[in-house]
C-alpha positions, 0 to 999 in steps of 0.5 A: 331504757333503750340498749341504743346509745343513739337514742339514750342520746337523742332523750336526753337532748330531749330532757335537756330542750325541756329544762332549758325551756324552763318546763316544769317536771309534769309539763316535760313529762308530757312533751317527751312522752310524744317521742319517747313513750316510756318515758317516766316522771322519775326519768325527768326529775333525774335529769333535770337534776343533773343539768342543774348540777352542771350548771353549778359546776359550770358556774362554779369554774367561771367563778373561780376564773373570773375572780383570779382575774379580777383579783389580779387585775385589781393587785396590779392596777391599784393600790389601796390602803386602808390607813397611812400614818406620819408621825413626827417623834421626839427624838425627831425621826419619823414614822411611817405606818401603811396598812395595805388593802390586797384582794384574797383570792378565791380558792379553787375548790370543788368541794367549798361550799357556795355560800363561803365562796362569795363570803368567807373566802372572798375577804379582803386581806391587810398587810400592815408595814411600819418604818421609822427613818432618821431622816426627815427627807427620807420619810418625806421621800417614801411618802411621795412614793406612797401617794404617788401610785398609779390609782392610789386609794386611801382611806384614812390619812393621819399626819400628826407629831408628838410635841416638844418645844424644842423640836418645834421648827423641826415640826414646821418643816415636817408639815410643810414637806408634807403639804408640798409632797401633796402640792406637787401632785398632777391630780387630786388625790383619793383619801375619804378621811384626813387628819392633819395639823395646820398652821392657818386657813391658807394652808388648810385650803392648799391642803383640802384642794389636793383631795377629790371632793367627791369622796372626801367625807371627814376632815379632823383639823388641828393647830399647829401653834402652841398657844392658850387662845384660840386661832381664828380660821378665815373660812371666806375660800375653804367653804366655796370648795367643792370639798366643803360642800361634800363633806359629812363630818368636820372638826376643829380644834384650837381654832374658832371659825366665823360661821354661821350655824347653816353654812354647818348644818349639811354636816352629819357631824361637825364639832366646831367653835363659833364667836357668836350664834344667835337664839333664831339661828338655834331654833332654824336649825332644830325646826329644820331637823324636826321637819326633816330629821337625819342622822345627825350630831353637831356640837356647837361651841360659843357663848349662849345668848340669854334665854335660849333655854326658856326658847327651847321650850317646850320640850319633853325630857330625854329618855337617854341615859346620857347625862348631857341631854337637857331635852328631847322632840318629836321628829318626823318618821318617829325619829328624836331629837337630842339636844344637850345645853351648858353655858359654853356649848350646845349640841343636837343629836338624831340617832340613825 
């Protein structure tokens, strides 16, 4: 090789034009034997791998600064909790339990390999907080502050009480301080996954509005009274709301909802007690599932009309362990249809 710096200068401009041009070895080769005579196969694989290692490093450092900075951003700009609980306890204090999403930055290290930088080292971490305050008001108070956050994200959204009969006007309050604190918000809030107490249909619809429907994928709704039958959850409203039709899973318990089974079949899962279903709404549904099977699992809850299971027929013995399954169809895509009866229930299920 030359002894001139100008020239080692002007070759490896030369190798580097080549590389950029995205040449293969042999081609370049070519081209700089038109300037550079001696020029070797061994001198181009030499440089081409020394421009695919600046590469790397140059990436590498862009990354890192890139990712400090994303990491930042999203500290300051959002706050995200991957659960936040309320629960109301016997001795009528209350608790406040927060796991919090922070993004874990990247390490600046050379010598991290670059499978682990967009993986491992990568992760998202979580800070997990619980306080109990004696007071009502308190709790109430550092949940307004919660959900009051500049771009709060939560994931799940657990409100609950252990019961005492005794406390139970204390647990009243408790929910209606927590519907309030959601009532007065100015926007809709991000929660994918609630689950709540209430008292009637009002308050479940005042509750529901308060979420942004485009993300609120699974509702758990529980009776707040203490009582042997079931409460009747008028749905006239809630199912107008842009939160029902978004909704993936729903359930209910202590309440029964005059529903008809294909205001729920947009549910992947949905667990709920009807008055009364009718043998040609049972089998709408499973022709519908054969021709178009999803993932899927609903149990249905009611009073079975007289000769659904002869209806039902034919149909092929399940293959699942499963006790509860009666039978099995073929669906479309090879996919199969579960579905299990008893004189009180019954349930369809596709596996993904």
């Amino acid at each position: 090789m030359s002894n001139y710096p100008s020239e080692e200068i002007e070759k490896k401009w030369c190798f580097r034009s080549t590389f950029n041009a995205k040449l293969s070895p042999e081609v370049a080769l070519i081209f700089v034997q038109h300037f550079f005579p001696s020029a070797t196969i061994e001198d181009v694989e030499i440089h081409f791998e020394l421009f695919k290692n600046e590469m790397k490093n140059e990436a590498r450092r862009a990354l890192h600064k890139s990712s400090l900075l994303l990491s930042t951003y999203i500290s300051k700009s959002f706050k995200i909790y991957e659960a936040i609980r309320l629960c109301f306890s016997l001795d009528t204090s209350v608790t406040i339990d927060t796991k919090e999403v922070k993004p874990r930055l990247f390490y600046n290290d050379d010598n991290v390999p670059e499978r682990k930088l967009s993986a491992e080292y990568s992760r998202e971490r979580t800070e997990r907080l619980r306080q109990s305050y004696p007071t009502m008001i308190g709790a109430l108070a550092h949940f307004e502050e919660l959900v009051n956050q500049s771009n709060v994200q939560i994931n799940r959204l657990y409100v609950y009480h252990h019961y005492k009969y005794a406390h139970r006007k204390k647990i009243k309050e408790f929910y209606a301080g927590v519907q309030q604190v959601l009532n007065e918000r100015e926007t809709e809030l991000h929660v994918e996954d609630v689950t709540i107490h209430v008292e009637n249909s009002e308050i479940s619809l005042s509750i529901l509005k308060q979420f942004k429907s485009n993300l609120l994928e699974r509702v758990l709704l529980y009776t707040l009274r203490k009582t042997t039958s079931l409460e009747i959850l008028q749905m006239e409203e809630i199912v107008k709301t842009e939160q029902w039709k978004n909704l993936a899973q729903f359930y209910l318990d202590g309440f029964t909802v005059d529903l008809s089974l294909s205001q729920l079949s947009h549910f992947s899962y949905a667990n709920v007690e009807v008055p009364k279903v009718t043998i040609e709404e049972i089998l709408s549904l499973r022709n519908e599932l054969i021709q178009n099977p999803r993932k899927f699992n609903q149990r249905i809850k009611t009073d079975m009309p007289d000769g659904l299971l002869e209806a039902l027929m034919p149909f092929m013995p399940s293959d699942s362990l499963i006790y509860l399954w009666k039978g099995m169809y073929l669906c479309k895509n090879d996919k199969k249809l579960q579905f299990g009866l008893d004189g009180k229930s019954i349930e369809f299920m596709i596996d993904d």
